[in-house]
C-alpha positions in Angstrom: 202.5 83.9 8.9 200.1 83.3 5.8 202.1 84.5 2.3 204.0 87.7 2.2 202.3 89.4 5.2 203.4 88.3 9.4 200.7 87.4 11.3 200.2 90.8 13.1 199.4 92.5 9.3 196.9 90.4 8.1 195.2 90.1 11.4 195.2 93.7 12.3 195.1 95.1 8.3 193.0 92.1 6.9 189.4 91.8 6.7 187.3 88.4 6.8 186.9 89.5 3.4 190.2 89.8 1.9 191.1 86.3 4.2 188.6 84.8 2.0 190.1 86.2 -1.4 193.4 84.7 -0.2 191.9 81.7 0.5 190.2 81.2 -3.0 193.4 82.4 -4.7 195.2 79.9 -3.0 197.4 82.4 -1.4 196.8 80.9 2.3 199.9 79.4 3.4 201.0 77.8 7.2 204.4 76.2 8.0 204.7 75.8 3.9 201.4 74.0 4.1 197.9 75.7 2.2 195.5 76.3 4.3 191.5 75.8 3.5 188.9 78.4 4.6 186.0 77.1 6.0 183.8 80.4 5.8 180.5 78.4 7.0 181.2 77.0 10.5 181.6 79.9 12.7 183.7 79.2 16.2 182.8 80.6 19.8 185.0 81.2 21.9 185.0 80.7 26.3 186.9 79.8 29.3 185.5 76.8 31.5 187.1 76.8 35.2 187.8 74.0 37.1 189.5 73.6 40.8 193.0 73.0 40.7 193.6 72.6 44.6 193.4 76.0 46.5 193.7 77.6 42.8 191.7 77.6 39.7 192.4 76.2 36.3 191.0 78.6 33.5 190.9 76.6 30.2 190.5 78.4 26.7 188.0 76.2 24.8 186.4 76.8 21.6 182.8 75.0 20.4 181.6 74.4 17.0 178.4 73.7 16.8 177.9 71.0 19.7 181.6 69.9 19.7 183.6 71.4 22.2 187.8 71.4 21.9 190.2 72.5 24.1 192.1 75.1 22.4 195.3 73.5 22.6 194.6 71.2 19.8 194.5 73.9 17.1 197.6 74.6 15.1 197.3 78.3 15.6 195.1 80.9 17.6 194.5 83.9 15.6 192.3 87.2 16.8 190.6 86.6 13.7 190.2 82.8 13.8 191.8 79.3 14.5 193.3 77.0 12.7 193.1 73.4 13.0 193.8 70.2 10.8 195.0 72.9 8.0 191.0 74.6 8.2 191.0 78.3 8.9 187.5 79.2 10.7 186.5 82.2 11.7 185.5 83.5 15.4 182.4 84.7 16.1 183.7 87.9 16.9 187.3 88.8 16.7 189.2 88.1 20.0 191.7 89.9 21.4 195.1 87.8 21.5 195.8 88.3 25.4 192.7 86.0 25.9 193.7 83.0 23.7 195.7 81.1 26.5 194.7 78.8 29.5 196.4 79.7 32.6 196.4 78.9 36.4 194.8 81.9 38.7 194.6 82.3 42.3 191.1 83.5 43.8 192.5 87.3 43.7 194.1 86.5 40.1 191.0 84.7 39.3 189.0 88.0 40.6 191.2 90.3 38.4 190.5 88.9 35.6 186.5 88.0 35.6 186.5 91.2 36.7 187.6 92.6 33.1 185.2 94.3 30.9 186.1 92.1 27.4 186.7 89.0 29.5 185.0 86.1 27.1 182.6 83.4 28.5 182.8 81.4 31.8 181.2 78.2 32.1 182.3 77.3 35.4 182.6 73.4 36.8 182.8 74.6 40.8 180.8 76.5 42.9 181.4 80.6 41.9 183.8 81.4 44.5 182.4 84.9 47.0 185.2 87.3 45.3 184.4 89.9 48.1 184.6 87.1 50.8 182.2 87.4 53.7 184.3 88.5 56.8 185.3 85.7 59.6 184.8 86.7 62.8 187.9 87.3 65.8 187.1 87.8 69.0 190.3 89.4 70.9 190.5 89.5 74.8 191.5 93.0 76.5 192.2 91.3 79.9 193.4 88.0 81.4 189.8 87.6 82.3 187.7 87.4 78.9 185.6 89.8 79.8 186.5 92.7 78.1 186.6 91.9 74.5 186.9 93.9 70.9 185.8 92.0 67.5 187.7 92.2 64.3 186.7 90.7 61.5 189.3 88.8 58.9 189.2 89.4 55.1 191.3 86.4 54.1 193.5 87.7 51.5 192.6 91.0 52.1 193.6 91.0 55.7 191.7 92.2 59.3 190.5 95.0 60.4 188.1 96.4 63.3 185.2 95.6 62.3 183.2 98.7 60.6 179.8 97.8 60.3 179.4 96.6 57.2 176.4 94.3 56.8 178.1 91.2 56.8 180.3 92.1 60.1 177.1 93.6 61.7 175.5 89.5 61.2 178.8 88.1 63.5 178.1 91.1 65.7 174.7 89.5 66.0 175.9 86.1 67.0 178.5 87.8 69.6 175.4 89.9 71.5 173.2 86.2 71.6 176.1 85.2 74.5 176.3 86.7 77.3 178.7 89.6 75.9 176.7 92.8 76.1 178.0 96.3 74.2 179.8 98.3 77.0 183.0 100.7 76.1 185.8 100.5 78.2 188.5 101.9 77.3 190.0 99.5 74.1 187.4 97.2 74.6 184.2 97.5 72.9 182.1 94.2 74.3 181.5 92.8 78.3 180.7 89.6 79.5 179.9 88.8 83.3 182.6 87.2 85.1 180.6 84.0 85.6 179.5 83.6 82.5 182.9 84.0 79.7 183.6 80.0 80.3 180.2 79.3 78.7 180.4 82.2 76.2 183.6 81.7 75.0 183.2 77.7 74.6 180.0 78.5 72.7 181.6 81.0 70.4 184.8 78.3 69.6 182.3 75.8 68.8 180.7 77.8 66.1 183.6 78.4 64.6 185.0 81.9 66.4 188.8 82.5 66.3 189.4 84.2 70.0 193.0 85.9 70.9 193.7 86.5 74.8 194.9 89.4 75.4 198.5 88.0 75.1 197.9 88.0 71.3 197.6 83.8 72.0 194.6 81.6 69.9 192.2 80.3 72.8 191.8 76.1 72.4 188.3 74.7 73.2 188.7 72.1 76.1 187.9 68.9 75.5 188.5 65.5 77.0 190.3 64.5 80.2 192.5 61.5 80.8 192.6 60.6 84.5 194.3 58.0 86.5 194.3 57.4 90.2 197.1 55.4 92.1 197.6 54.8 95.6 200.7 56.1 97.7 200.7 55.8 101.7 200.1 58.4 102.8 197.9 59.6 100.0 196.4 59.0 96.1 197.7 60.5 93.3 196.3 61.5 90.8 197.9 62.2 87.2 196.4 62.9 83.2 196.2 64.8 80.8 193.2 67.5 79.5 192.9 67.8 75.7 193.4 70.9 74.0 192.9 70.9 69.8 196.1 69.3 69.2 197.7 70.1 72.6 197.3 67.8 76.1 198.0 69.8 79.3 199.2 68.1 82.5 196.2 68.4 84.8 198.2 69.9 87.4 199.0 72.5 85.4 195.4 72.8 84.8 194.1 72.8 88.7 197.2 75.1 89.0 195.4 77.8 86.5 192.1 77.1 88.2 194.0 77.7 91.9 195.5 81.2 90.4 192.0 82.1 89.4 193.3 82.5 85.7 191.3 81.8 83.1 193.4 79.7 80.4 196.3 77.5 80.7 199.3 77.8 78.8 199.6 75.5 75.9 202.6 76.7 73.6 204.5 80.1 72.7 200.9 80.6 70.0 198.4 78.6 71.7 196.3 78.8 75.3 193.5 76.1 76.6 190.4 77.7 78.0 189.6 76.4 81.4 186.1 74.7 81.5 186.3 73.2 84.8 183.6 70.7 85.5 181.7 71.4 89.3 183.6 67.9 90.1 186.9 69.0 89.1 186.7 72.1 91.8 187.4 69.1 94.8 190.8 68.7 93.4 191.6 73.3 94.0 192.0 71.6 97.8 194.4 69.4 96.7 198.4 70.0 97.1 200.1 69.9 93.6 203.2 67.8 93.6 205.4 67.3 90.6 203.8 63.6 89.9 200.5 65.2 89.8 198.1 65.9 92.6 197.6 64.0 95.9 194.7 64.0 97.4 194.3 63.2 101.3 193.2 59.3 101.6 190.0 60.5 103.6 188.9 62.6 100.6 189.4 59.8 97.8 185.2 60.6 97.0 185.7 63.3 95.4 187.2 61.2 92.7 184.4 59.1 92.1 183.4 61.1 89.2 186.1 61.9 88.1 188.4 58.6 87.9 188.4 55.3 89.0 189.2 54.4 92.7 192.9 52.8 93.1 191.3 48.9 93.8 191.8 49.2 97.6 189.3 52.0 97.8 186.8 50.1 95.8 184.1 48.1 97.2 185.2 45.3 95.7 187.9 45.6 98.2 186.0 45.1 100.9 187.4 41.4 101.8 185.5 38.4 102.9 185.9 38.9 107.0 185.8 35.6 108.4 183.3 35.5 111.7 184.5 34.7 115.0 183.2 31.3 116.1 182.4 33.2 119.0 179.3 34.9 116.9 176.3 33.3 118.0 173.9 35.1 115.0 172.9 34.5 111.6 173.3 37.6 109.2 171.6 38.4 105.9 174.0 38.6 102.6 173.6 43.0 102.9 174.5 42.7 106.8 177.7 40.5 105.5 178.7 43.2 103.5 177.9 46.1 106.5 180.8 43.6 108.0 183.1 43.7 105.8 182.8 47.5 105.0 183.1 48.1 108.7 186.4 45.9 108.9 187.8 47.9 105.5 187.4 51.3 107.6 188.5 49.7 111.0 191.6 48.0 109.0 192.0 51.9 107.3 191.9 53.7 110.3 188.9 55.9 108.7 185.9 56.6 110.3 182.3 55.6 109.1 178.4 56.7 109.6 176.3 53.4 109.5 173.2 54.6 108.4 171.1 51.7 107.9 167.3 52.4 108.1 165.1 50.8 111.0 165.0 47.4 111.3 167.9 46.4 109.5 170.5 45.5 111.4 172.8 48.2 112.6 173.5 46.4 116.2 174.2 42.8 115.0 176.6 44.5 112.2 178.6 46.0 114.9 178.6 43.0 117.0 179.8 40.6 114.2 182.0 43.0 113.3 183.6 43.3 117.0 183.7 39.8 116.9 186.7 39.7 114.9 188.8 41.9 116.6 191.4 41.2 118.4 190.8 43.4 121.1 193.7 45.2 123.2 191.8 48.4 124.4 188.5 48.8 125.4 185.6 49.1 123.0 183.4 52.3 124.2 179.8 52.1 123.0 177.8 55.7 124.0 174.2 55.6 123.4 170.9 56.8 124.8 170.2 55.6 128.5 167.1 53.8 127.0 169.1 51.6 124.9 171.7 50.0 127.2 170.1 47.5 128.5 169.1 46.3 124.6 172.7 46.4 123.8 173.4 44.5 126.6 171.2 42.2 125.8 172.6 41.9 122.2 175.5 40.9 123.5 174.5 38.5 125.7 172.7 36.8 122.8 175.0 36.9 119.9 178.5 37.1 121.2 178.2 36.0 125.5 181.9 35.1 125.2 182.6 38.6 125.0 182.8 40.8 128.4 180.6 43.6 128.1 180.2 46.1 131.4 177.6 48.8 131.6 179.4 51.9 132.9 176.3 53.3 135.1 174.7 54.4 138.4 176.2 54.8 142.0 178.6 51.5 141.7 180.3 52.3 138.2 183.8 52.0 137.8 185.9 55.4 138.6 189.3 53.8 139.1 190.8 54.0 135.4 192.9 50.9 135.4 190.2 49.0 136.2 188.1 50.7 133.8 191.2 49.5 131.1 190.6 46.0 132.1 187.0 46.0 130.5 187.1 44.3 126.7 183.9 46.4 126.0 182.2 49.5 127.9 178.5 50.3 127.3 177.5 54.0 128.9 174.9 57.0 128.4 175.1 60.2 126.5 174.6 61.5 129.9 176.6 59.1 132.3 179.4 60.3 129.3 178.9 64.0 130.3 179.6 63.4 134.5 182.6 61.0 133.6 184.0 62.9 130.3 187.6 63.8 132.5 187.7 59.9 133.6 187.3 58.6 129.6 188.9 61.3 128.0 192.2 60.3 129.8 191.6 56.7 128.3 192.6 55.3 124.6 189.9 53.0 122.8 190.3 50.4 120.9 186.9 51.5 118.6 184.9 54.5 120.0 181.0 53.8 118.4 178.1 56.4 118.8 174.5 54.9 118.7 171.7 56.8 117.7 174.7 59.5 116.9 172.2 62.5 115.8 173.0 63.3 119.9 175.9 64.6 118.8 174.0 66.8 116.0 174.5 70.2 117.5 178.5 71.1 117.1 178.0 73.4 120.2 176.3 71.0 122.7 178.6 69.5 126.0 178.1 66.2 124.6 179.2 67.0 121.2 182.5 68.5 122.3 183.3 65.2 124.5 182.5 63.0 122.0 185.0 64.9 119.7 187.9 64.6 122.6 187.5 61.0 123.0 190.5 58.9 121.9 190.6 56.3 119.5 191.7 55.4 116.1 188.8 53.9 114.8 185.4 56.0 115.2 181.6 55.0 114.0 178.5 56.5 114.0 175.4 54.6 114.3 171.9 56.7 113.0 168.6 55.3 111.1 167.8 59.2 110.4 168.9 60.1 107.1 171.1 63.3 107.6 172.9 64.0 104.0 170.3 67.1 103.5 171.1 69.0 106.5 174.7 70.7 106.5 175.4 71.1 109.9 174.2 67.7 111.6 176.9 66.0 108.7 179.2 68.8 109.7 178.8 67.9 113.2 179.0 63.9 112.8 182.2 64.1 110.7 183.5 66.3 113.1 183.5 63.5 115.2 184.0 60.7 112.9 187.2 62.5 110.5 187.6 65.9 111.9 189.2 67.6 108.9 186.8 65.7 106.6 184.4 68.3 105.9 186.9 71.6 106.9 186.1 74.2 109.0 182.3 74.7 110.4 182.7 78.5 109.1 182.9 77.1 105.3 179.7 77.8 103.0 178.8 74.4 102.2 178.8 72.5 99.0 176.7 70.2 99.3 177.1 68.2 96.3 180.7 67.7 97.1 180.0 67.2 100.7 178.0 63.9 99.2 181.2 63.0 97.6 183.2 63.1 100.3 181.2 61.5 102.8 180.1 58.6 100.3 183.1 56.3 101.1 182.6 57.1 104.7 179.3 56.1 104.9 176.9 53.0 104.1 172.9 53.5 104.1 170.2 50.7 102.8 166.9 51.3 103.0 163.9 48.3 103.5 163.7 49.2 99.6 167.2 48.6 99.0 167.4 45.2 100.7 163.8 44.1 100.3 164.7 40.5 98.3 166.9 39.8 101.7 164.3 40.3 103.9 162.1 37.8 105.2 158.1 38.3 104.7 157.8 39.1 108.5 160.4 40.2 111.0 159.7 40.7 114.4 162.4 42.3 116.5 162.2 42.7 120.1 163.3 46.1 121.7 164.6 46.6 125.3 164.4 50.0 126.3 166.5 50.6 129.5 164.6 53.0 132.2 164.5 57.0 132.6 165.7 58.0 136.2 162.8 59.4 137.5 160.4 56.5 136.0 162.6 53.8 137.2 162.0 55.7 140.8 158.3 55.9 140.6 158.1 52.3 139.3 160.2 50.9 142.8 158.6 52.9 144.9 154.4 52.2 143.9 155.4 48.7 143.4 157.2 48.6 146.7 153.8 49.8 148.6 151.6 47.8 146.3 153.2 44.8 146.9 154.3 44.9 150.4 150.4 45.6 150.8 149.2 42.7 148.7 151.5 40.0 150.1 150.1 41.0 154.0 146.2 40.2 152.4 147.7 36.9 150.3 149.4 35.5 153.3 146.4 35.9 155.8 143.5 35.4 153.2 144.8 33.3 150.7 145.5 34.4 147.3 142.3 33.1 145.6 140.5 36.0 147.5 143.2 38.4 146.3 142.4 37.9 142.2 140.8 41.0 141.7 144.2 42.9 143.7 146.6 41.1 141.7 145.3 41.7 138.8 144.7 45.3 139.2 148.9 45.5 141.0 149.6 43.9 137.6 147.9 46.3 135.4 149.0 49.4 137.2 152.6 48.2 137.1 152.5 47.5 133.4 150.8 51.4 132.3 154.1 52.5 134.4 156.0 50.9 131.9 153.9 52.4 129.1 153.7 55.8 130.8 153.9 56.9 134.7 151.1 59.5 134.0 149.0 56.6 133.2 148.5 55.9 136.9 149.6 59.8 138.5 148.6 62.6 136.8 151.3 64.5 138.7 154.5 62.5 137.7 156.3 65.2 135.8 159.3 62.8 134.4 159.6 61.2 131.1 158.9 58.2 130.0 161.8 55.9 127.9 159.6 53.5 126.0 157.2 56.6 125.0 160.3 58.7 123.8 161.8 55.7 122.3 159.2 54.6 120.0 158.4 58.5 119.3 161.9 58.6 118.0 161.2 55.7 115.9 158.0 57.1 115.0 160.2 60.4 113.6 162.5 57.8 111.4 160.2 56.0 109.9 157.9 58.8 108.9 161.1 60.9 107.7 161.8 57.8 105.4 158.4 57.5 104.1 157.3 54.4 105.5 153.3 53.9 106.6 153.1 52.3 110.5 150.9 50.3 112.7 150.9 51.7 116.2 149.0 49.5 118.5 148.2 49.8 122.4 145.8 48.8 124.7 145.6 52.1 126.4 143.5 54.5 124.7 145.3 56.8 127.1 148.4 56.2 125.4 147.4 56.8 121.9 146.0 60.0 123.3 149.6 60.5 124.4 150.8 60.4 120.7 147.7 61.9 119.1 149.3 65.1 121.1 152.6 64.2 120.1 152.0 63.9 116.3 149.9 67.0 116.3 152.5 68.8 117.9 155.0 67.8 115.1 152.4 68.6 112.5 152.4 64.5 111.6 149.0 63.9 110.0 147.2 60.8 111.2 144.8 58.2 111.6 142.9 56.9 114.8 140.6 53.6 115.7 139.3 53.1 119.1 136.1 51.8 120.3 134.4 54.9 120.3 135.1 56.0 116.6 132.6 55.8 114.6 132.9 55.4 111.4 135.8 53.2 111.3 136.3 52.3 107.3 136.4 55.6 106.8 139.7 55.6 109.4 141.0 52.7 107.1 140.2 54.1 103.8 141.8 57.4 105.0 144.7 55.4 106.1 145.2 53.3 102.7 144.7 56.0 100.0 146.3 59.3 101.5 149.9 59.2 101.5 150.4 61.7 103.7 149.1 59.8 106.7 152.0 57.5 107.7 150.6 56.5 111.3 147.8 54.5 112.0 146.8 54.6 116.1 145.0 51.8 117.0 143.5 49.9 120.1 143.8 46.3 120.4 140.3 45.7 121.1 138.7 48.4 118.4 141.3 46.5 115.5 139.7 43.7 115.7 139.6 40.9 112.9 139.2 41.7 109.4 141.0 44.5 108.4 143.0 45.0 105.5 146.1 47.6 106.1 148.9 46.3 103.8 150.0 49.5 102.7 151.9 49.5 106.2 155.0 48.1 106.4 155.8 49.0 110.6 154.1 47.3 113.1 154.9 49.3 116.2 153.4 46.8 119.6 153.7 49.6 122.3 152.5 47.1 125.0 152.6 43.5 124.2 149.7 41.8 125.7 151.1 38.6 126.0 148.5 36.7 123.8 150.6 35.2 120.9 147.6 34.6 118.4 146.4 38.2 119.1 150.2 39.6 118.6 150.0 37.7 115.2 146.6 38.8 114.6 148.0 42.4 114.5 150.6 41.7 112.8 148.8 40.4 110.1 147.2 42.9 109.6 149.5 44.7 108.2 151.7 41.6 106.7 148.2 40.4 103.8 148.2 38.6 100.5 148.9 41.4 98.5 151.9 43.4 100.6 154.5 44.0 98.4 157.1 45.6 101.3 158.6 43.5 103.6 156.7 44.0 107.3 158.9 44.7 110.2 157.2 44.3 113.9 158.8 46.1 117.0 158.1 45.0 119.7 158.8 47.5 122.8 159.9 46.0 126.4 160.9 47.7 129.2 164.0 46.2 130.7 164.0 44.6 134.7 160.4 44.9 134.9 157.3 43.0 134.8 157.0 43.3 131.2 160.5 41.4 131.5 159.6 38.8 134.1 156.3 38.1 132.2 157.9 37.3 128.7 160.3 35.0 130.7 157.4 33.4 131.9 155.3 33.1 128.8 157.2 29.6 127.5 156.7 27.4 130.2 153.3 29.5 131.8 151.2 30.3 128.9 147.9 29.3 130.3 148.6 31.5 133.3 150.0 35.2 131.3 147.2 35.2 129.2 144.6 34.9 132.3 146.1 37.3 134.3 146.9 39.8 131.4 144.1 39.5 128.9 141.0 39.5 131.9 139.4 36.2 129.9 138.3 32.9 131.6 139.5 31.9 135.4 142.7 32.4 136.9 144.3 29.6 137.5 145.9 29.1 140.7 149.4 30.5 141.5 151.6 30.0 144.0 153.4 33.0 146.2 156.5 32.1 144.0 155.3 32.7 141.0 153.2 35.7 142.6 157.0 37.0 143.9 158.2 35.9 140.6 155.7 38.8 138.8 156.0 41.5 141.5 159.9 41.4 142.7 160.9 44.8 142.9 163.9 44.1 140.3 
């Protein structure tokens, strides 16, 4: 109030004018005090906006000059003018009263009133807030699927709607079509996505920042994290944790429940679902049966958790104890042949099968040896391999554990009568000596039941296969250099007989991913590679190969005539006349034990040691190893220069008629896909440099020590990298036997007779009977 008049007169009656006429009169009065007029310092007038938490603070301020004052420190706010410290100054321009007050606004408040025609300045101290907010978008389900979606967009304040088409919803409509959601009306549902592909859409879309409803009217979760633990029970492991949803954690057996009922989100609350993202590992557990502590999983399947949790201890390798050799164990094993031991003793000690898949030359026999050392046994042990490799067996036996008894289970005298056949500690029999007696050892129980060179067994449907399966025994093993985890059915077929509801029904499209993890407890490969550090620079192994039927036959019979002949001209003439016979009887005898067709073209049977080192010839190659294959039969090489071409096995060849023979080594060294090197003994020779092979494959041994060596060597050279494994190949009971028995305390005499060089020394008819007894 200013003199006589209120405020509302002067300021809506009054001009500046008159205000200053009062003024100069002295007639300006406020609260009883006079006020001055300040008619030269003009005031403007503005709001500044600040955040004040989800709302804004609007402040009235006024500036004079370059001072700037919150309104609030005036006396009085006039449409005219302000007055402060008793000064009256003047606005700018007149402002209308409903202006002249700070205030708190919400966005929409906020929007009302910047959106006034007359509203005064804003100087604003935040970003300017989008007053027609850009639309957010919602994806919502039409189906318990995902697949059949409709998007809305929400306005915030303003609510949600289906989207219209606007610009801004047509952007997130954008975004939607990049997924795998495609435009397709059906019925309510505006949007498709294939079945296989929602998981990935959907998680995409959350991750951006999508709000998705199921068709519930629930908000989908984004998976995340998974809390497993594993702990063993006895009869199975369960497993138990949680799986992260936003703020929720569902059980996960309420998670492989959703999976099992093919549903596509797992209840989380009365607002909230989880979307189910199920890992490829996580699909093991569907098989599983659900139990209220969580899920147990069948002991024989504990692989499948390896990526998933950690093994209960006892399944872990760690828990593969220290096994403590029998005294009775005559050998020496290498630190990774230790461990073979005490995996095979974890399974035996388990009752769950195993596949020892150990590449050539490492060990597999003297594993199972040492291992059968240590048991205490109360059945028989039944060991079923190929008829070529009995006699080896047996002779493994003999060597590194002769306390234990060990019968061959073959030919017209075998044991039919079962209970003596339960008095035997271990049993060594054919694949084929298995098939004519499968009623007699079916009816018996083994104490171990072990399958050598088990890919025999690698066709499900064959006779021998379906035997093997029928056998009894509580503790089963598989013995096979030839890797087999890429082919389905030989696995199939294995397991069968190893852990017959391992792998499921034959009928089952395969996995094989998870077939890996289930077999991977069950099974224990090194390769040369793996071991290499363990492995001494040069390992020669010998290899007794046991005789065909028909070969053993032809063998008895020429060396029955031969001899019978020979003796009759050594016993009237003397044997000194008789060199050039004996040698020759010698010779012939030995190319029967390389290959009968060596000395008749019309012998029609096979030959052991030539399928034996062929099968060795298959592992190695099918392991990419390079090999030495030396004979002194040209004829034999030509045997598996056929063979190898046959099997489409590319090669290379040195005999004494080749030609150019560094171009045989070069080819050898530098092409890696020639793995086989054929080579005579006498076209080798000295001097060359093959250390890229790491086989040395003696088909015949020729007796001659320092020429053995020498072939060795050539492969084994400064500069070899890979450990070099020699086989030497022996057939059993024959001369090739009786010679190497001989070579110790004779050596002067093999080496005349066998290598043609310098005089034979005299012999008497003993040793002559010595080297021809029909054995």
């Amino acid at each position: 109030m200013i003199t006589d008049f209120t405020e509302e007169e002067i300021f809506r009656s009054s001009s500046k004018e008159e205000l200053k006429r009062l003024a100069a009169r002295g007639q300006l009065i406020w609260k009883g005090k006079k006020i001055v007029l300040d008619p030269f310092t003009g005031l403007e007038f503005f709001y500044r906006i600040v955040p004040a938490g989800e709302k804004y603070a609007v402040h009235a301020k006024m500036k004079m000059g370059s001072r700037e004052e919150d309104l609030s420190s005036c006396e009085a706010v006039f449409a005219k003018g302000a007055l402060q410290h008793s000064i009256f100054r003047f606005w700018k321009e007149d402002i209308d009263p409903q202006w002249l007050q700070s205030r708190v606004l919400d966005l929409l408040e906020l929007k009302e009133l910047i959106e006034k025609p007359d509203v005064p300045q804003l100087i604003w101290d935040c970003p300017v807030p989008r007053f027609k907010p850009d639309p957010l978008p919602i994806l919502k389900l039409k189906d318990r699927t995902g697949a059949f979606a409709s998007l809305w967009m929400d306005y915030g304040l303003q609510g949600k709607h289906p989207m219209k088409g606007t610009p801004e919803e047509i952007f997130w409509e954008k975004d939607l079509l990049e997924t795998d959601f495609m435009k397709k009306i059906v019925g309510e549902s505006h949007y498709y996505c294939p079945m296989d592909k929602v998981v990935k859409s959907l998680t995409f879309l959350l991750d951006v920042g999508w709000t998705i409803i199921d068709a519930q009217g629930k908000k989908v979760v984004r998976q995340g994290a998974a809390d497993w633990a594993a702990v063993s029970q006895v009869d199975h492991v369960l497993v138990k944790g949680k799986v992260a949803y936003g703020q929720h954690a569902a059980d996960v057996k309420n998670v492989i429940g959703a999976f099992n009922r093919r549903d596509r989100f797992v209840n989380l609350s009365e607002s909230d679902v989880g979307l189910l993202d199920f890992p490829a590992e996580w699909t093991a557990l569907a098989e599983e049966e659900i139990v209220a502590e969580g899920i147990a999983v069948k002991r024989h399947h504990v692989g499948l958790l390896e990526d998933i949790t950690p093994l209960p201890p006892e399944y872990q390798a760690a828990a593969w104890e220290e096994v403590l050799l029998s005294d009775n164990f005559l050998g020496k094993l290498f630190d990774y042949q230790r461990k073979g031991v005490q995996w095979l003793s974890y399974l035996f000690r388990s009752r769950f099968g195993g596949l020892l898949a150990d590449e050539m030359g490492l060990g597999k026999t003297i594993q199972v040896l040492a291992f059968l050392s240590t048991l205490k046994i109360t059945q028989p042990v039944l060991i079923v391999m190929p008829v070529s490799l009995l006699f080896n067996w047996k002779k493994e036996f003999e060597k590194f554990v002769p306390s234990l008894q060990v019968y061959v289970h073959r030919g017209e005298d075998r044991l039919l009568d079962l209970e003596k056949l339960k008095e035997q500690k271990v049993i060594l029999t054919s694949y084929a000596q298995l098939r004519i007696d499968r009623l007699l050892l079916e009816s018996m129980d083994f104490e171990a039941l072990i399958l050598d060179e088990a890919q025999a067994i690698k066709n499900p449907d064959s006779l021998t296969a379906q035997i093997a399966c029928r056998l009894r025994s509580p503790f089963r093993l598989a013995l096979t250099g030839t890797p087999v985890e890429n082919r389905y059915e030989d696995l199939w077929s294995l397991f069968r007989f190893l852990m017959p509801t391992l792998l499921g029904e034959r009928k089952e499209a395969p996995v094989l991913e998870r077939v890996r993890k289930k077999i991977r407890p069950f099974t224990l490969r090194r390769t040369k590679i793996d071991v290499n550090l363990q492995l001494p620079e040069k390992q020669e192994q010998m290899v007794w190969i046991g005789w065909d039927e028909d070969q053993r036959s032809f063998y008895d019979q020429y060396l029955k005539e031969k001899r019978n002949a020979l003796v009759q001209k050594v016993q009237a003439q003397g044997i000194s006349s008789q060199k050039m016979e004996i040698l020759e009887l010698i010779l012939r005898i030995r190319q029967i034990c390389c290959h009968p067709q060596l000395v008749s073209g019309e012998y029609a049977g096979e030959s052991a040691k030539f399928e034996r080192v062929c099968n060795d010839l298959e592992e190695a190659i099918s392991t990419g190893h390079k090999i030495l294959l030396y004979s002194q039969f040209t004829s034999v090489l030509g045997f598996f220069r056929k063979w190898m071409e046959e099997k489409n096995y590319s090669y290379a060849y040195l005999d004494g008629q080749t030609q150019d023979r560094e171009k045989a080594v070069e080819l050898f060294r530098s092409d890696p896909n020639i793995q086989v090197f054929l080579m005579s003994l006498k076209a080798g020779g000295v001097g060359l440099n093959l250390q890229v092979a790491d086989y040395v494959f003696l088909y015949d041994p020729w007796w001659n020590e320092a020429a053995e060596r020498q072939a060795i060597d050539r492969a084994h050279r400064v500069g070899q990298k890979n450990k070099v494994i020699a086989r030497k190949y022996l057939m059993a009971e024959s001369i090739e036997e009786k010679i190497l028995k001989l070579q110790g305390v004779k050596q002067s005499l093999s080496e005349n007779l066998l290598e043609f060089e310098g005089e034979i020394q005299p012999i008497s008819l003993e040793d002559l009977y010595t080297l021809l007894e029909t054995i």
